[in-house]
DRENGURO-321844 format. One record per residue (C-alpha): residue in one letter; x, z, y. Coordinates in steps of 0.5 Angstrom, whole numbers, plus 500, padded with zeros to 3 digits. Layout:
! DRENGURO-321844
AXZY...
! end
This chain:
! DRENGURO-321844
X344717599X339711600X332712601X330706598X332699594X328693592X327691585X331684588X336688592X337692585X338686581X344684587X348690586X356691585X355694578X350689576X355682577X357679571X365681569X367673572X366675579X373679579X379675580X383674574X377673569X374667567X370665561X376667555X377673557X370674559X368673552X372678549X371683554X364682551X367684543X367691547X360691550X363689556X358684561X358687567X362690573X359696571X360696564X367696566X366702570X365706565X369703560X373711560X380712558X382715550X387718553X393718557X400716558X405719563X409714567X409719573X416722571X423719569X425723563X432723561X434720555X436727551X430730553X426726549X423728542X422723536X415721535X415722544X412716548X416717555X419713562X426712561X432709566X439706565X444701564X444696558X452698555X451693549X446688547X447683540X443680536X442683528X439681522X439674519X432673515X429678521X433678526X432682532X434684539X438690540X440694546X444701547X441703553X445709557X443713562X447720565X444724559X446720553X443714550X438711545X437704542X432698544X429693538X425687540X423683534X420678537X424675543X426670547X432667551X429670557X429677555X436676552X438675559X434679562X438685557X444683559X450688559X450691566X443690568X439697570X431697567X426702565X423702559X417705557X415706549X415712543X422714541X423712533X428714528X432707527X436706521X442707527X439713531X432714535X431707538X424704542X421699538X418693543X418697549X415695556X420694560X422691567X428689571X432693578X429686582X421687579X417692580X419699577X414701571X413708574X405710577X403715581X398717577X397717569X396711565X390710562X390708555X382704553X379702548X380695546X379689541X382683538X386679543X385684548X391686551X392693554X395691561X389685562X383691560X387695566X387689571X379688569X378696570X383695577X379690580X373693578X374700581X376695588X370691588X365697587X367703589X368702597X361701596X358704591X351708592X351716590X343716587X344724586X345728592X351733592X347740591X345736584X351733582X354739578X362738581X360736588X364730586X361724588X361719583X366714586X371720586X369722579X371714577X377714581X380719578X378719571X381712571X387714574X388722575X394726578X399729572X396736569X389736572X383738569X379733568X372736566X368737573X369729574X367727566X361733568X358728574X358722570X355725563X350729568X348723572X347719565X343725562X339725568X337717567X336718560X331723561X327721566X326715564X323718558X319721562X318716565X315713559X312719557X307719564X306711563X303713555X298720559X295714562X293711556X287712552X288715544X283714539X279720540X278723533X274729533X271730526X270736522X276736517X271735511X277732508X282736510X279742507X278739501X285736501X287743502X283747497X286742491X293744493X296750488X299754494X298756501X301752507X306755509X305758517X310754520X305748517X298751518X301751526X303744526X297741523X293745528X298742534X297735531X288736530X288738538X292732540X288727535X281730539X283729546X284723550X290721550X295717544X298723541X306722541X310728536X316728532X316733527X322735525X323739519X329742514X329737507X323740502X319743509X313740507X313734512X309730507X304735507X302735515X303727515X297727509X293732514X294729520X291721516X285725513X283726520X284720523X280717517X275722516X274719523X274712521X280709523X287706519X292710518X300705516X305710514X312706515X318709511X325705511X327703504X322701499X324707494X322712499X315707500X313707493X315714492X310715498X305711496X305714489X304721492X299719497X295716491X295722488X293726493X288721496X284718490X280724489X278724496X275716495X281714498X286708495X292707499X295700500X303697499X306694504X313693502X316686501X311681502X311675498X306675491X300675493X302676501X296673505X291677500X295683502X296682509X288681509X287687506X291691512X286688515X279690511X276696515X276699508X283699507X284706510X291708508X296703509X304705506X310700507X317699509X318694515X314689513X309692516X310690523X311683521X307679526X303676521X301683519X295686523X290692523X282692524X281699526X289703527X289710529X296713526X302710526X307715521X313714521X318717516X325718518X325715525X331716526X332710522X328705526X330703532X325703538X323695537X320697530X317703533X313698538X312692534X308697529X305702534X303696538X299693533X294699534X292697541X286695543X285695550X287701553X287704547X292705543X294709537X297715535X304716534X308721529X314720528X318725522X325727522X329729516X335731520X335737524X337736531X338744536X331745540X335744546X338737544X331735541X327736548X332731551X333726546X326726545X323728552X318723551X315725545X311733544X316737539X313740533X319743528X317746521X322752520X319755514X321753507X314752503X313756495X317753489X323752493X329755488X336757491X341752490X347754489X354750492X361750489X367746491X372744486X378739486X377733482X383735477X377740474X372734473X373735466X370742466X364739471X362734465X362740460X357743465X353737465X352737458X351744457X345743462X342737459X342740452X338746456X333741458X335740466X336733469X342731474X344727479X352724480X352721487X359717488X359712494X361705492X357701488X363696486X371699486X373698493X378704494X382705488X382712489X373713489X370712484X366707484X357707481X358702475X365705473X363712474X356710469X360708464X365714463X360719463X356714458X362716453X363722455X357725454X354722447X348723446X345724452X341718456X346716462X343711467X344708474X340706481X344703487X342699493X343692491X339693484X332689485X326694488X323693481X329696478X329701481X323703481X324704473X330707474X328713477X321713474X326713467X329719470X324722474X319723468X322718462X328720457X334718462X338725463X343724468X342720473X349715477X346714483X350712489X346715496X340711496X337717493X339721499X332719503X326722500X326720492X323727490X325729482X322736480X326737474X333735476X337742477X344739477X348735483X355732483X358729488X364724488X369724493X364729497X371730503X369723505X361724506X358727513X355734513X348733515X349727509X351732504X346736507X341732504X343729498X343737496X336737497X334732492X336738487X331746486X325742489X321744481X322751481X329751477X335754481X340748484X347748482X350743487X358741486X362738491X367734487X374733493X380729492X386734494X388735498X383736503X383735512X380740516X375736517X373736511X375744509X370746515X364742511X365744505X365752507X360750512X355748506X357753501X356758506X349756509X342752506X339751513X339745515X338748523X345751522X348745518X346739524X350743529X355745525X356737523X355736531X361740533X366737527X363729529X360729536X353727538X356720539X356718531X350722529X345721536X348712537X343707537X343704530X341711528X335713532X333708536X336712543X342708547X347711545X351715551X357712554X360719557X355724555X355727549X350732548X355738544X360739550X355738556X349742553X351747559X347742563X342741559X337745563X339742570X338735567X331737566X329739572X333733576X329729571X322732573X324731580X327725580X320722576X315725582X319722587X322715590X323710584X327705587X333712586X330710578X331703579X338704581X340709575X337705570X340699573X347703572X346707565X341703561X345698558X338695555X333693560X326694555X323699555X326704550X321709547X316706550X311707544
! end
């Protein structure tokens, strides 16, 4: 294991070389490889196969099932051009056993002579049923006289794009494997790597394994030294943050108590906790860096007004950032409603464009105190006097730029502002402590009082009828509800689409007040569409799920939810706590269009069988994976090439003991991780 590397040596290694060093890969091809986020000779290292095909092996033509892709040997004992307006290459081919059909549609004279009767080829396709009997469509083929298609070891078979050819991508990863390998330096000593694989092994095989072997011990040494990477630079980043200095903030809580002797019920235990968490950290010395997760309606705006009061009280400026200007104006309403009895008057910041610089002058007054925006707030023209919190609702939702262009506008010398960052998206504690290792852990597992029971049925979509009838009957009774479907406009003919879906239920419910909230409508619309719904005369609400995020109705009791096969768990999860939050019991109702998957069955049971949104996150990891729910584009982390942090949960506690020692010791083995796993070179979570 090397002992050290420069930072200039680093930058020389094999892996780290542009893809045009290979031979065979010039400026075109290059390009495309890029489409796959594909620049380095690394990247093509662990570009892992999907799956597999089995070339290893000659099967006989009357052993191969319809539907099977095989390696088949034989003559070619008839030949002839078929079809006039599509004409196409067929060719019987015999080998002991008996015989099957070969169809090129596109072909050319050379390929009728290198298919003449006589000639002896192998092919390699999947075997059809042709209207003349199994055939293989466009199969590979060679000749006697050119080099036989058998392999020695499984084919791989990767992930690709648009003019991309599969035999191109895998001389790319040939002539990596080649380039790298013999030299590839081994960061993790052979008692860390949990295999004993060393990872040159691991690639080798992974590119190209023996039939009928396990797969899992070299797969484990690539995810754990990629675990290991991620979260020792994020502890990396975490010890680089203990060097700052945070704004101390230190304050009897004056504030506070009197924010908490306003409210008509007691926090829950799980709340007072936090609270007493984040006020140890906001009067200490270093910058306070917490995620607070929390269920949907456990009380996560409430430890966010807490944790402000106290910032405040000691004199500095707190900014709120939410990811969409609903949920921001939704914020800066009930902020208001709890921060003006205390003398204080929160600012927006949404789009700025009206009255922009005199808004952005406002952010600047010290007396401005509270600050609550969407993105625009870490515009370079916006700035603050005297930052001291930075909130960021749904962080998930941000990416790790917008994390640091808001949080870096708190920095004055070597002070910096505190962070907490709240996630409306459960994540199992032994995942969050990797995801977020750079930042302290809080989580709310406690439901506040006045959370009613919501009740989750399912029904096929051919009982719509009877849902609309309900949905009379409960706004004849005085209750609101909501009816999500996923489009705006009709794009698939079997999904409902918002507009459509409006106006059925305007005729089929006469005299009830139907209304309608979407994405693309004006931020002024609708603010007034959910203020008609939420405290004016609009009855039932046609939403798309714009409403998923923090839009908070206390009198809507009712939920529908169109095509709900087609939404994620935790998606679903979410929209349902739109509903039960005013005292009412919920009724959710999970419209599906039959029949329904696997998938979609297994997520539907699981919402019918359980509220807890703990339960429901891993339950939604298991049926999605953690790539799709754990990608960059969601929260802001770089998504795992090979990781995934369902199947590899087993390693979890060695990769926070590797991380740990790796920190404290050479950083040069940081370096090369880095270099070899971290696709984006800045400082990912450094805020």
């Amino acid at each position: 294991m090397p002992s050290s590397i420069s930072a200039d040596a680093a930058a020389l290694v094999p892996c780290e070389r542009p893809v045009t060093v290979l031979p065979g890969i010039g400026p075109a091809l290059a390009e495309r490889l890029a489409r796959l986020e594909i620049r380095t000779v690394g990247d093509l290292l662990f570009h892992l196969p999907v799956r597999y095909e089995d070339r290893t092996r000659v099967v006989p033509i009357r052993q191969v099932a319809v539907g099977q892709s095989a390696l088949v040997e034989g003559e070619v004992v008839a030949s002839a051009v078929v079809g006039r307006a599509r004409a196409s290459l067929v060719c019987d081919l015999a080998d002991e056993s008996g015989r099957m059909g070969v169809r090129f549609f596109h072909f050319s004279p050379a390929q009728r002579r290198k298919l003449e009767v006589g000639t002896r080829v192998s092919v390699y396709g999947e075997l059809r049923q042709g209207p003349q009997g199994p055939e293989m469509v466009h199969p590979e083929y060679r000749g006697a006289s050119e080099v036989s298609l058998r392999e020695t070891t499984l084919t791989p078979v990767y992930p690709t794009t648009e003019g991309l050819s599969m035999n191109a991508l895998r001389r790319a990863v040939r002539a990596a494997l080649s380039f790298v390998l013999p030299d590839l330096a081994e960061y993790l000593s052979e008692a860390l790597r949990p295999s004993g694989l060393t990872l040159a092994t691991a690639l080798r095989l992974l590119h190209g394994p023996p039939p009928g072997f396990d797969l899992t011990p070299a797969r484990a040494v690539l995810a754990f030294e990629e675990l290991v990477t991620h979260h020792a630079h994020l502890l990396t980043l975490r010890h680089a943050q203990g060097r700052s200095l945070g704004r101390k903030c230190r304050v009897p809580g004056r504030l506070l108590a009197q924010f908490l002797e306003t409210l008509p019920f007691t926090p829950t235990q799980a709340q007072a906790t936090v609270i007493a968490m984040i006020r140890r950290d906001l009067e200490g010395t270093r910058p306070m860096r917490r995620v607070l997760q929390g269920d949907v309606g456990s009380g996560k705006t409430l430890v966010a007004a807490a944790a402000a009061l106290l910032v405040i009280e000691a004199g500095y400026q707190v900014a709120i950032m939410a990811p969409t200007e609903l949920l921001a104006r939704q914020h800066l309403e009930t902020f208001g409603s709890w921060m003006r009895p205390l003398g204080i008057e929160p600012l927006g910041l949404m789009r700025l464009r009206v009255g922009a610089e005199a808004k952005r002058a406002q952010a600047r007054d010290r007396k401005t105190q509270l600050i609550i925006g969407t993105q625009a707030m870490f515009q370079e023209e916006v700035g603050f006097e005297r930052l001291g919190l930075v909130i960021i609702d749904e962080q998930h939702r941000f990416g790790v730029h917008e994390r640091q262009a808001l949080t870096a506008k708190g920095r004055s010398g070597a002070r910096r502002a505190h962070l907490l960052a709240m996630s409306a998206t459960p994540i199992p504690r032994t995942l969050a402590q990797s995801v977020y290792a750079d930042l302290d852990l809080s989580i709310l597992d406690e439901r506040p009082p006045g959370r009613a029971p919501v009740t989750t049925v399912a029904l096929a979509e051919t009982r719509r009828d009877e849902v609309v009838a309900r949905m009379r009957a409960a706004c004849v009774s005085g209750a609101k509800a909501y009816w999500v479907c996923a489009l705006i406009d009709e794009g698939e003919q079997d999904l409902k689409a918002a507009g459509v879906l409006h106006a059925e239920l305007a005729r089929a419910l006469p005299g009830v007040n139907v209304g309608l909230i979407h994405g693309r409508m004006k931020a002024t619309d609708k603010d007034r569409a959910m203020e008609d719904f939420a405290r004016g005369p609009v009855q039932v609400l046609v939403a798309t799920t714009v409403i998923e995020v923090g839009v908070d109705v206390p009198t809507a009791s009712l939920l529908v939810i169109e095509n709900a096969e087609r939404l994620g768990l935790a998606q679903l999860h979410q929209l349902r706590g739109r509903i039960g939050r005013g005292g009412l019991p919920g009724h959710c109702v999970l419209l599906y269009k039959p029949p329904l998957g696997d998938m979609a069955r297994s997520r539907i049971a699981c919402l019918r069988e359980t509220d807890d949104g703990f339960v429901i996150a891993r339950r939604d990891l298991e049926l999605r994976g953690a790539g799709e729910i754990f990608g960059a584009r969601q929260t802001g982390l770089p998504g795992f090439r090979v990781a995934d942090l369902i199947r590899d949960e087993a390693l979890l506690p060695m990769v926070a003991k590797t991380a740990a020692a790796l920190v404290q010791g050479d950083p040069a083995l940081l370096l090369g991780l880095r270099q070899r796993w971290l696709r984006e070179r800045h400082e990912l979570g450094s805020a």
